[in-house]
C-alpha positions in Angstrom: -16.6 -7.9 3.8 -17.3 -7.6 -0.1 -18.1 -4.5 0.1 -14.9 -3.5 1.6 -13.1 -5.2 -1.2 -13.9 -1.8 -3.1 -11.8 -0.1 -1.3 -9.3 -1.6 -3.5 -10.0 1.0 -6.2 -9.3 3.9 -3.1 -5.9 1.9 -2.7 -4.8 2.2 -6.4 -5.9 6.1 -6.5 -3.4 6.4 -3.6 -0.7 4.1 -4.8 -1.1 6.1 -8.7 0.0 10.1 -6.4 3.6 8.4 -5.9 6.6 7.8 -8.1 7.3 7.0 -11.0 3.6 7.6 -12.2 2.7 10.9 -9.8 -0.9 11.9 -10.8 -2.7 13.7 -8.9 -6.7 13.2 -8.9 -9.1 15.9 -9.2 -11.2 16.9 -6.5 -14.6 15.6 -7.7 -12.3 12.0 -8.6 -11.2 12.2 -4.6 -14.8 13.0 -3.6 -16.3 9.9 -5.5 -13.5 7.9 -3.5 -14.7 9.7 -0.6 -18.3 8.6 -1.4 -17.0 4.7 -2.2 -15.6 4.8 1.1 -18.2 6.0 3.0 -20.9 3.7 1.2 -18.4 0.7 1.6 -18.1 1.5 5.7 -21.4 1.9 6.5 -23.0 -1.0 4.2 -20.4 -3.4 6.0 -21.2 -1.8 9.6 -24.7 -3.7 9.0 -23.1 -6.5 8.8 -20.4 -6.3 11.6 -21.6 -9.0 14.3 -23.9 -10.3 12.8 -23.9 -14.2 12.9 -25.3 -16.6 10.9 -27.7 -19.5 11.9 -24.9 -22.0 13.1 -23.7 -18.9 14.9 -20.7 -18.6 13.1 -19.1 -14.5 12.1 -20.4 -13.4 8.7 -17.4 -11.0 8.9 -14.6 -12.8 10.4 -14.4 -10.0 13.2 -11.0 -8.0 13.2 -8.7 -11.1 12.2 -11.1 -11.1 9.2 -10.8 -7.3 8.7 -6.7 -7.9 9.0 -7.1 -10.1 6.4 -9.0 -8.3 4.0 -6.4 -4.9 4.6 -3.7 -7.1 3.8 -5.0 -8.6 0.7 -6.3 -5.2 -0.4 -2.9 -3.7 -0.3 -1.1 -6.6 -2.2 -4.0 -7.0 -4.7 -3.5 -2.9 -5.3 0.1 -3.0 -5.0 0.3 -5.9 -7.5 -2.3 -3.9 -10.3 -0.3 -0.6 -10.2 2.9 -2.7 -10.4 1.8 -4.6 -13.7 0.3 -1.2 -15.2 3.8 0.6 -14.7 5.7 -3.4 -16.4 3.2 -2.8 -19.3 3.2 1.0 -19.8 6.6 2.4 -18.4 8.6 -0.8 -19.4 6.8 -2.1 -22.0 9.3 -0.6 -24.6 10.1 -4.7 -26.1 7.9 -6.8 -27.2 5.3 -9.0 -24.8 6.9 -12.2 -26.1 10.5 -11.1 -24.6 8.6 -10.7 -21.1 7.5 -13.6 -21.2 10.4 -16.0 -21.6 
């Protein structure tokens, strides 16, 4: 499941192609996500099932997986939001933000 917790930067890369910031990634940037993904999947697909000793899921099966999608989305959602407070409105000071 750590593994797929890389997918985050996949996430971002997708999140960045809409408004207000609208870049667009070149195709060897898309094909190293590609790669990230792919390694991510099938390092994780060794562990799918797999229990430990006391028997218990090492990956939480699909609640786990539910889980992890969720918290990959709000943990992207959240860096792309505090890049566009910092750089789009970042116009005043950091110690008017703050209060």
């Amino acid at each position: 499941m750590q593994v797929l917790w890389n997918l985050k930067i996949v996430v971002i890369a997708l999140l960045y192609q809409c408004p207000p910031f609208n870049r667009s990634l070149s195709r060897r940037q898309w094909l190293g996500a590609a790669l990230l993904v792919v390694g991510s999947a099938v390092a994780d697909l060794s562990q799918w099932k797999v229990a430990s000793s006391d028997g218990v899921s090492n990956t939480g099966g699909t609640g786990g997986l539910i889980l992890l999608a969720a918290g990959l989305i709000l943990a992207s959602v959240a860096a792309v939001s505090c890049e566009y407070a910092y750089k789009v409105l970042g116009h005043c000071r950091f110690t008017l933000h703050s209060f």
